[in-house]
N, C-alpha and C positions, 0 to 999 in steps of 0.2 A: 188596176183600177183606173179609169179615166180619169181626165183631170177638166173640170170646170174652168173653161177659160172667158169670162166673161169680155165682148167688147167694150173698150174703152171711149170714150167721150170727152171732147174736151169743148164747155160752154165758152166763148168769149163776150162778155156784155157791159160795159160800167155801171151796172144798175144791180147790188146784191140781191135786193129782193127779188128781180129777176130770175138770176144766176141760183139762187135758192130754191126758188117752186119749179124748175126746170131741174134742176138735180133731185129734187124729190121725185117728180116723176121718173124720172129715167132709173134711179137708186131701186125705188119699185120693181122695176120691170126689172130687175139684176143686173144693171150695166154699171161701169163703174163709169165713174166721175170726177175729171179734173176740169179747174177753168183758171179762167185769167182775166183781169179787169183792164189791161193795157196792154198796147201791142207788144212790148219788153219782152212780158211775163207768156203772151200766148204764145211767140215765135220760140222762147224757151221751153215751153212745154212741149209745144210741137216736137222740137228734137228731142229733149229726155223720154217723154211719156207716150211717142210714137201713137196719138191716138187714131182709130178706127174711122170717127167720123169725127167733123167738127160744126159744131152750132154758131152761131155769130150773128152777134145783130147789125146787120151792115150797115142801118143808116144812123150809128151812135154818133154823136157830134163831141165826144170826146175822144172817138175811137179816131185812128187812121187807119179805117176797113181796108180800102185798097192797096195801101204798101204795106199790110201785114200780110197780105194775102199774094201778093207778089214775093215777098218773101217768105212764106211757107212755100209757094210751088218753085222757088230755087232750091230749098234745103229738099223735099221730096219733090223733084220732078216726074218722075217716072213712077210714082205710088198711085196719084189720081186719089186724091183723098177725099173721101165722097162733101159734100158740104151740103147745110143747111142755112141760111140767109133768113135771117128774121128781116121782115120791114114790112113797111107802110102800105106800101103799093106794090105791084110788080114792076112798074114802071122805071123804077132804078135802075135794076137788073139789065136791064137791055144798054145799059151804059157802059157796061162791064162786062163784054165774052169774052170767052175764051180764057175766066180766070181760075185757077187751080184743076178739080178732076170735075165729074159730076156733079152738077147742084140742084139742088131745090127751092123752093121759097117758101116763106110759112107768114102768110098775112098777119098783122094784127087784128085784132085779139084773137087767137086760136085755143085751142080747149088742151085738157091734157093728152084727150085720146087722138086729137089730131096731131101732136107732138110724137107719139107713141107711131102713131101708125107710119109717118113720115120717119123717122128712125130705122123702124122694120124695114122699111121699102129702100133706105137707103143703103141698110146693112144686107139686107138680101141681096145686093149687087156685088158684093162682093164674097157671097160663098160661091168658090168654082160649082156648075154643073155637071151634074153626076152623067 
């Protein structure tokens, strides 16, 4: 019998309510769901919970977005962990190449099914092609 292997998710945001109607969505769709409110606890999850993709709001002003994320691509360099960047603008982003694997950006306010879709697209990058 096959075995259900749902991809894994890890939200990082200091904002529960946040980190909450993002894990609702994504819980929905069948993916599983871990996060972290400090860079401590996400660069710890990163290595236990090996997740699939990671969400993050990168322009949190309690976070230290940038050397978390510098340190997740020491501990998986060669994984290319796909990444999602919540913010404001695009405009940050261009401050910052060349960090961790793949990314994407997800403007604020976004809807659930632009969350959903962007997920898809990121996780579809990483099923080998047949």
């Amino acid at each position: 019998m096959p075995t259900f292997n749902p991809k894994k998710i890890l939200i990082v945001d200091d904002d529960l309510l946040t980190i909450a109607t993002m894990a609702q969505t994504l819980l929905r769709n069948g993916y599983q769901v871990v996060h972290a409110t400090d860079e401590v606890r996400a660069f710890k999850a990163t290595k236990k919970e090996k997740p699939d993709l990671i969400i993050c709001n990168y322009e949190s002003k309690k976070l230290d977005v940038r050397q978390l994320l510098k340190s997740i691509q020491n501990v998986r360099p060669s994984q290319g962990i796909p990444l999602i960047l919540i913010t404001e603008s695009d405009k940050s982003l261009n401050e910052e190449p060349g960090i961790l694997g793949p990314k994407q950006h997800l403007n604020r306010p976004f809807t659930r099914e632009q969350l959903t879709i962007a997920v898809q697209e990121n996780l579809k990058r990483l099923t080998p092609k047949k």
